[in-house]
C-alpha positions as CSV (number, residue, x, y, z in Angstrom):
1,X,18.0,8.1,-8.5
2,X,14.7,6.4,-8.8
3,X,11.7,8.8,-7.6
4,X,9.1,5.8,-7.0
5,X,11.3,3.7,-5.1
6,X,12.1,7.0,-2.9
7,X,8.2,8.0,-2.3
8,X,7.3,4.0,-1.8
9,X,9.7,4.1,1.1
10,X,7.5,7.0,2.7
11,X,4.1,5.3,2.7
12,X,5.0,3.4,5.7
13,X,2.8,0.2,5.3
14,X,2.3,-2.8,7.7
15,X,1.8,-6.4,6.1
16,X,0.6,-9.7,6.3
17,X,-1.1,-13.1,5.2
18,X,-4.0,-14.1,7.0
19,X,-5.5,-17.1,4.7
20,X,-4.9,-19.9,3.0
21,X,-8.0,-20.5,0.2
22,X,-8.2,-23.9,-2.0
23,X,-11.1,-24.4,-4.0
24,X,-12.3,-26.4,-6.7
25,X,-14.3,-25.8,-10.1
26,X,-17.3,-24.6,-9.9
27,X,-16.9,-21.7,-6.7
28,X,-18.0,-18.5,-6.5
29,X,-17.2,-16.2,-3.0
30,X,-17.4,-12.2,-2.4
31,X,-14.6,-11.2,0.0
32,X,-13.1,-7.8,1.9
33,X,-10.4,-7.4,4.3
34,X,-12.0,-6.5,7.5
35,X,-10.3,-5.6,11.0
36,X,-10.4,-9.0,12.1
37,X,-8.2,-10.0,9.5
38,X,-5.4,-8.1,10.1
39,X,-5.8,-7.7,14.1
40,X,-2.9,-9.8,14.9
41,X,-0.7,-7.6,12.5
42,X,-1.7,-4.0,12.9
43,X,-4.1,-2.2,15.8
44,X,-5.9,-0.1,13.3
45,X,-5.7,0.7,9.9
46,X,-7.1,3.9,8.1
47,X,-6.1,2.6,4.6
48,X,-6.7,-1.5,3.9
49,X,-5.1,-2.4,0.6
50,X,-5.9,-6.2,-0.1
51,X,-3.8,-9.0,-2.2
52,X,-4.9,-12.3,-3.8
53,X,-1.6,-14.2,-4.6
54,X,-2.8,-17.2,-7.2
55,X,-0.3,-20.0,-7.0
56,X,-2.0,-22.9,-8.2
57,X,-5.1,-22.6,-11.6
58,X,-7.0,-19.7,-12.6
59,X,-10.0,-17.8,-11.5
60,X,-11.9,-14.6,-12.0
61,X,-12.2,-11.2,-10.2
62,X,-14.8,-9.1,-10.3
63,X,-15.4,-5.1,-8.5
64,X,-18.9,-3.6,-9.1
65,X,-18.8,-1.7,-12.2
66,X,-15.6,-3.1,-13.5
67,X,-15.3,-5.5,-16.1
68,X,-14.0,-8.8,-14.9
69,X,-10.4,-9.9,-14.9
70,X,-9.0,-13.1,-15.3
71,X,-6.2,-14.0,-12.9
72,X,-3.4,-17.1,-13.6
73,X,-1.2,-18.8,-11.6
74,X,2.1,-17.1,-10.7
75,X,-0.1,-13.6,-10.7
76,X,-1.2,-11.3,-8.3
77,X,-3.8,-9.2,-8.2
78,X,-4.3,-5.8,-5.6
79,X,-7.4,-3.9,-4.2
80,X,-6.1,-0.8,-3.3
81,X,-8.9,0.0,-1.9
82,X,-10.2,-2.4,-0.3
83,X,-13.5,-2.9,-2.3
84,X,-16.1,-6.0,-1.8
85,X,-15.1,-8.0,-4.9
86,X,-16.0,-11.9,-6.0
87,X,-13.8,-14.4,-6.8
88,X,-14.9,-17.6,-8.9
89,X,-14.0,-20.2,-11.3
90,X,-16.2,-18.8,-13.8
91,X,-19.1,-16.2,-14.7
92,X,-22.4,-16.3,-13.8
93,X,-22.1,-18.9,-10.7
94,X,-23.7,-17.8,-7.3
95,X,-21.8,-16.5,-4.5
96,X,-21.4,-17.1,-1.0
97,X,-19.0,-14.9,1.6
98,X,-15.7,-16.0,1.8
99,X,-16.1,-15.0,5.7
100,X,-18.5,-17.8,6.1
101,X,-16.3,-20.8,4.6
102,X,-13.2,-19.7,6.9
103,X,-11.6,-22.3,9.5
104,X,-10.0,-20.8,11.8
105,X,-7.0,-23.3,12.7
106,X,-7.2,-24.2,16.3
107,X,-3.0,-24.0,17.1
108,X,-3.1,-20.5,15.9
109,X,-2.0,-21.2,12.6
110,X,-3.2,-20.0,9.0
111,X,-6.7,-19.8,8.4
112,X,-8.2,-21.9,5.4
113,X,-10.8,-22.5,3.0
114,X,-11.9,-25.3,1.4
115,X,-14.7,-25.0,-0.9
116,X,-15.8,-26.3,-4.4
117,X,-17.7,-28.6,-6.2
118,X,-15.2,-31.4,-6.8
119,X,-13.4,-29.6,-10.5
120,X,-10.6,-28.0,-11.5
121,X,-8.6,-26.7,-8.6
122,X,-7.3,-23.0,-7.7
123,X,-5.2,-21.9,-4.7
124,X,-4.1,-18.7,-3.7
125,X,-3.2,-17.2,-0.5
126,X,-5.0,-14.0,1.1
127,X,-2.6,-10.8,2.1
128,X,-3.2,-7.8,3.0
129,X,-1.1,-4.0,3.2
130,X,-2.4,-1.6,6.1
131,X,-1.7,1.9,6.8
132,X,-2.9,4.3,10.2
133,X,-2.4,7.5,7.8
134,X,-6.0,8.7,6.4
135,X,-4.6,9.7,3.1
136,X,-1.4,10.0,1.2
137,X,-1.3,10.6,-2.4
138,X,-0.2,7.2,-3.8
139,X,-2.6,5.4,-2.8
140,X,-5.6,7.6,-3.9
141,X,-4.2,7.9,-7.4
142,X,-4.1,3.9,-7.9
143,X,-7.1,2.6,-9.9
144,X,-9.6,-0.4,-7.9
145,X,-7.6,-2.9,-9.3
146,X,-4.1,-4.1,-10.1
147,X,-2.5,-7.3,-11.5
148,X,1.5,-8.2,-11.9
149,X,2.7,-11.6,-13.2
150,X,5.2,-12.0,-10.7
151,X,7.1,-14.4,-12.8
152,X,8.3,-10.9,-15.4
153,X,10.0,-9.4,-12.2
154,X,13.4,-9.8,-10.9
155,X,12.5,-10.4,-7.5
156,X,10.0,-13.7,-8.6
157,X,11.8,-16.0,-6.9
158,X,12.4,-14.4,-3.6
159,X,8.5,-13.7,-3.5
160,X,7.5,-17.5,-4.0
161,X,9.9,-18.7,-1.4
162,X,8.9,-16.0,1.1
163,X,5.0,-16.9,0.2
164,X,5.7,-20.7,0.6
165,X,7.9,-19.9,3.7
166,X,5.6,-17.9,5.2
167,X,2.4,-19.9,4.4
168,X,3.9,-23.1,5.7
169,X,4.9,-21.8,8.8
170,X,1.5,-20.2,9.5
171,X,0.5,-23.3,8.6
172,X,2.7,-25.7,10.7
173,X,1.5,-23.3,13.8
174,X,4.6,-21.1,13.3
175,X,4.4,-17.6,12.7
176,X,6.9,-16.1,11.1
177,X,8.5,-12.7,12.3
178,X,6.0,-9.7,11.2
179,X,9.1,-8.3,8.7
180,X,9.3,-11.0,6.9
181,X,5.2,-10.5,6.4
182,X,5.8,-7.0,5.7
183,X,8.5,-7.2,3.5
184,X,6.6,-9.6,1.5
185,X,3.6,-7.5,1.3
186,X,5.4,-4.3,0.4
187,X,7.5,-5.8,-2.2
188,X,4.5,-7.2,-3.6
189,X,3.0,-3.6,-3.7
190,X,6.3,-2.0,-5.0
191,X,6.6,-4.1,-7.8
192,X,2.9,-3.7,-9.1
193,X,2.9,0.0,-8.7
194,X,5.9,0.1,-10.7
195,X,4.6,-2.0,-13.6
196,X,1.4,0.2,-13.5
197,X,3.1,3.2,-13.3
198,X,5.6,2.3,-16.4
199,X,2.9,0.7,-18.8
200,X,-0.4,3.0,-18.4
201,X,0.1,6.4,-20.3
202,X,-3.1,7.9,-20.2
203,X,-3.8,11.6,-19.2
204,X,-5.4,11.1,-15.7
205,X,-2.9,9.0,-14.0
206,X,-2.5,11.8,-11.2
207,X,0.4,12.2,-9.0
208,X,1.8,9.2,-10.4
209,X,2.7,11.6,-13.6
210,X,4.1,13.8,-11.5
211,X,6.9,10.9,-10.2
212,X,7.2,10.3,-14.5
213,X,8.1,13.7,-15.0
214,X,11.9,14.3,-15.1
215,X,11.9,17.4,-13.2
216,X,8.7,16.8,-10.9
217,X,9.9,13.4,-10.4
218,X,13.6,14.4,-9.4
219,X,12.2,16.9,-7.1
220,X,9.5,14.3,-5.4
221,X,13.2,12.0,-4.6
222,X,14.9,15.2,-3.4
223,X,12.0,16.2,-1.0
224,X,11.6,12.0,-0.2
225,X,15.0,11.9,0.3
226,X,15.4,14.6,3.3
227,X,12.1,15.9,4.4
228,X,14.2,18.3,7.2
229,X,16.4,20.2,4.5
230,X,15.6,23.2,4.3
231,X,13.6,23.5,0.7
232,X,12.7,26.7,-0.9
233,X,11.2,26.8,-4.2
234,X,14.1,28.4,-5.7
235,X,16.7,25.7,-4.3
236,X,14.1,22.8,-5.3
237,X,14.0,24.6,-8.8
238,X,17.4,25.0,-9.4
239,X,18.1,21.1,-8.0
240,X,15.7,20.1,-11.1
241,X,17.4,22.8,-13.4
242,X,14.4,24.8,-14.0
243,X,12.9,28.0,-13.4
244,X,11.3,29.4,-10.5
245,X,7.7,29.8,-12.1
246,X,8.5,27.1,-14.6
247,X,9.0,24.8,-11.7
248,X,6.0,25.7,-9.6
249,X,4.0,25.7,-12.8
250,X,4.7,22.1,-13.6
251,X,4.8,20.2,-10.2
252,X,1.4,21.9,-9.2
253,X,-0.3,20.6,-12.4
254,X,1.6,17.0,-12.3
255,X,0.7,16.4,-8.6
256,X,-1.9,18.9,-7.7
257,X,-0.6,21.3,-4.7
258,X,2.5,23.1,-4.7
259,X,5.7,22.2,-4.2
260,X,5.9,23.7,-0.2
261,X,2.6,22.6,0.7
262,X,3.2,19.3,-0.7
263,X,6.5,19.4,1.7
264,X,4.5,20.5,4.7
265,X,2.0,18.0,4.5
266,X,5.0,15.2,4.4
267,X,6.5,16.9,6.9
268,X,3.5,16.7,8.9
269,X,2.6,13.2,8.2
270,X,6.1,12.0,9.4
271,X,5.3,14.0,12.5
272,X,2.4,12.0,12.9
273,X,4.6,8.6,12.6
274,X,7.0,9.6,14.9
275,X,4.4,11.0,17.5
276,X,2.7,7.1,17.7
277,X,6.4,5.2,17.7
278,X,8.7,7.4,19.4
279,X,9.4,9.1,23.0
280,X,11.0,12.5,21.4
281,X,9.7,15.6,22.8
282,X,7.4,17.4,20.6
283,X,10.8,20.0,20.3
284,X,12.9,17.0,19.2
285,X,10.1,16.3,16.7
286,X,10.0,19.8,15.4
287,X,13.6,19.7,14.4
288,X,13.8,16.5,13.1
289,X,11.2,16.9,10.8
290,X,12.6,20.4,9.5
291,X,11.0,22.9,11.7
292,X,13.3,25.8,13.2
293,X,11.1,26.1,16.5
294,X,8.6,24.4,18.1
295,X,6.1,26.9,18.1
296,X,6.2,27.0,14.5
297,X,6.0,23.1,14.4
298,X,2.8,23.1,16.7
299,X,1.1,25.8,14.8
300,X,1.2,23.8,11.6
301,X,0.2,19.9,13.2
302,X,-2.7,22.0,14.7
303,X,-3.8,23.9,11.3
304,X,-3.3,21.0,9.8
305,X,-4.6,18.0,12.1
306,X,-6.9,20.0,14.7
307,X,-5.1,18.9,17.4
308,X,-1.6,19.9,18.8
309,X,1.0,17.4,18.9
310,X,1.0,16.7,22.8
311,X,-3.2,16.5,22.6
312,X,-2.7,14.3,19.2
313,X,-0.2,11.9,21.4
314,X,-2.4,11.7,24.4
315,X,-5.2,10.7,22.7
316,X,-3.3,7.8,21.1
């Protein structure tokens, strides 16, 4: 059983790569995934979490009131956040907006950017990862910035070929199917996440602790696993082998709510997802996502949300 893999799978994320950057020594640009960048991928996002994949020389990234980081060919480097960061050959240089160098191809192909003065060269291509959900507690435990050499992960060669794919399809006028996209992105995501999670140790890493733990992180998979079982804290603490108090005790300091709230609020989310993608009645709903009656079920979206389900669909 792997608890991250089981809780990645929940986030629900939408994907894609939008541009296509080349630049030569000496560059400088600030850049930030806006809505116009992932329009033709996702509606709306809540949460924007934005990818540089560096395929070709070296370059710098900087976040306000982080230290700089140096990113290498064959890395990649995450915003989970989405914060206004600069990219550049080296310190010190001038930047312009990344937005303002874009050319937009004109057979609906992937954008570009060409920019430098004439030196050593750097390519990468732009992604980004895009969810509708307002919060969820992965994503909020992540620090600004993330980097993963892609070439000390198993699936390194599947993620260049997809990238190259992708890109020169984009590129050719071609787009590629949106899973393919996805898949690319999320992987990308998956695999960094998991590196961070299994190399940082310090006290504050949050929830992620929580998925660390071996009895918290077993009992994160179980609830992952089945969201409509039936958990009560006892069945949840004997799964983990634990006591009742012991159990509550230690999932409520590892991830920060208790262990029935924390299902609820799952529970509630996935209510949310299958509001927007499916036709089910809100009764349907209620029973797939572990409610016994739908009065119950509305009750809970409403404390929860502010809205009932049918008033949440309709204004979607």
């Amino acid at each position: 059983m792997d608890p991250l893999s089981d809780v990645l799978r929940s986030v629900r994320l939408t994907g894609g790569i939008f541009l296509d950057s080349r630049f030569t020594a000496p560059w400088c640009v600030t850049a930030k995934i806006t809505a116009e960048d992932y329009l033709s991928f996702l509606s709306s996002a809540s949460q924007v979490i934005a990818y540089h994949v560096v395929f070709e020389g070296r370059l710098l990234l900087s976040v306000e009131c982080e230290p700089p980081l140096v990113v290498n060919a064959g890395e990649v480097v995450l915003l989970p956040r989405n914060d206004l960061h600069t990219l550049a050959s080296a310190a010190g240089l001038e930047p312009v907006s990344a937005r303002d160098l874009i050319q937009v191809s004109p057979d609906g192909g992937l954008a570009r950017i060409f920019h430098g003065g004439g030196g050593d060269a750097t390519r990468l291509v732009c992604g980004f990862l895009g969810s509708e959900e307002t919060s969820n507690p992965l994503i909020a435990t992540l620090p600004r910035v993330l980097k993963l050499d892609l070439h000390q992960v198993s699936s390194w060669d599947w993620i260049e070929a997809s990238v190259r794919f992708a890109a020169g399809e984009l590129a050719a006028g071609k787009l590629p199917t949106s899973s393919v996209l996805s898949r690319l992105s999320e992987l990308l995501f998956v695999e960094a996440v998991r590196h961070y999670s299994s190399t940082h140790t310090d006290h504050d890493l949050g929830w992620l602790r929580g998925l660390r733990d071996p009895y918290v992180g077993r009992a994160l998979a179980i609830i992952h696993r089945d969201i409509r079982a039936p958990w009560s804290v006892e069945a949840l603490a004997k799964a983990v082998a634990l006591s009742r108090s012991a159990f509550v005790e230690r999932f409520t300091a590892l991830v920060g709510v208790p262990p029935i709230r924390y299902l609820t609020v799952c529970r509630l989310q996935a209510a949310k997802q299958h509001l927007r993608d499916s036709a089910k009645t809100v009764c349907q709903l209620a029973h797939a996502v572990g409610y016994e009656s739908e009065e119950a079920f509305s009750r809970a979206f409403k404390r929860e949300f502010g809205l009932s389900p049918v008033q949440w669909r309709d204004r979607g």
